[in-house]
N, C-alpha and C positions, 0 to 999 in steps of 0.2 A: 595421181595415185589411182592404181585399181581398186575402186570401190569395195568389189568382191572380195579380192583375196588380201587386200592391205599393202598391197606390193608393189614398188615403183619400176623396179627392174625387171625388162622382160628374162624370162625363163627361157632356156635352149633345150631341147629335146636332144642329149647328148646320154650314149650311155655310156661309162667309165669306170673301169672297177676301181674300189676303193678298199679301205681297212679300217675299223673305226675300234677304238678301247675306250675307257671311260678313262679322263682326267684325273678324278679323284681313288678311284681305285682299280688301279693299270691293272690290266691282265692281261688274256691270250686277245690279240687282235682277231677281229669278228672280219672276215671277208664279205662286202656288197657288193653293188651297183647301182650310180644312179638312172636315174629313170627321167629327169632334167636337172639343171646348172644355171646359175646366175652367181652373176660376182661377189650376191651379199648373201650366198646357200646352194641347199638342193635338196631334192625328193630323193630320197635312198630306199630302194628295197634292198629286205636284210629278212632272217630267220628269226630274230628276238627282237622282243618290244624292249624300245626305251622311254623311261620315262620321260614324262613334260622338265626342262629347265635343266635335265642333266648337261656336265658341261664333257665333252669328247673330244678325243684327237682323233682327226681323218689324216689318215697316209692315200695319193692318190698319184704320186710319179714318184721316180727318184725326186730329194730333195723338195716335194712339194708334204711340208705338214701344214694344219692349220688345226686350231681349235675353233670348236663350235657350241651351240646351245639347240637340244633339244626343242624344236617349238610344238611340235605335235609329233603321234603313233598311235597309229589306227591298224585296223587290219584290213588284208585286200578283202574286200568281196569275194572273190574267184578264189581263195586260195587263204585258210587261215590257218596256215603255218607261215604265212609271209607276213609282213608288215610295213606298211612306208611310215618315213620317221621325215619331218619336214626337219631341216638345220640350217641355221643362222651363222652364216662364219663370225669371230670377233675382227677379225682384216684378213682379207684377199692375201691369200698367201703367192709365192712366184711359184708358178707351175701350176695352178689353178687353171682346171679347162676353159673357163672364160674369163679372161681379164677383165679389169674394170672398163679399162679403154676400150674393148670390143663392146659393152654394153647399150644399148641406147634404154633411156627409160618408155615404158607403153606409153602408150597414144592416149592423151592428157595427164600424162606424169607430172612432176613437179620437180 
């Protein structure tokens, strides 16, 4: 496990537009992009903060949904009207930019 960030799964530096609504209370889907990708999330820049623990549905291909968990939103430094929002998926949906089998865990993962 990486010490630092808590996280066993390397990250890819892929950027991929996405669409994200809230779960709980749907509305007009928010357009992003991630900024990287790992099998169990991604770093999303987006225009509005989300809250810690909300739970979201990402659209990122045809037939690629998956729902997710807020784990962090911050704002960028350079730019605050932007915001990266770290997400947890609940499973690897099909059509997710990096499968789980593409994954390897970092160098002394577990």
């Amino acid at each position: 496990m990486d010490v630092q960030s808590g996280r066993v799964e390397k990250r890819f530096p892929i950027s991929v537009p996405v669409w994200l609504t809230s779960f709980n209370r749907p509305g007009p889907f928010e357009r992003a992009v991630t900024e990287n990708v790992s099998p169990a999330g991604a770093r999303i820049i987006l225009g509005t903060r989300w809250p810690p623990d909300e739970t979201i549905v990402v659209l990122c291909s045809p037939g690629c949904i998956a729902n997710a968990q807020v784990v962090y939103s911050q704002p960028l430094p350079h730019d605050s009207n932007q915001f990266a929002i770290g997400l947890r998926l609940q499973r690897v949906p099909r059509g997710w930019p990096v499968p789980a089998s593409d994954a390897a865990p970092l160098a002394g993962g577990h």
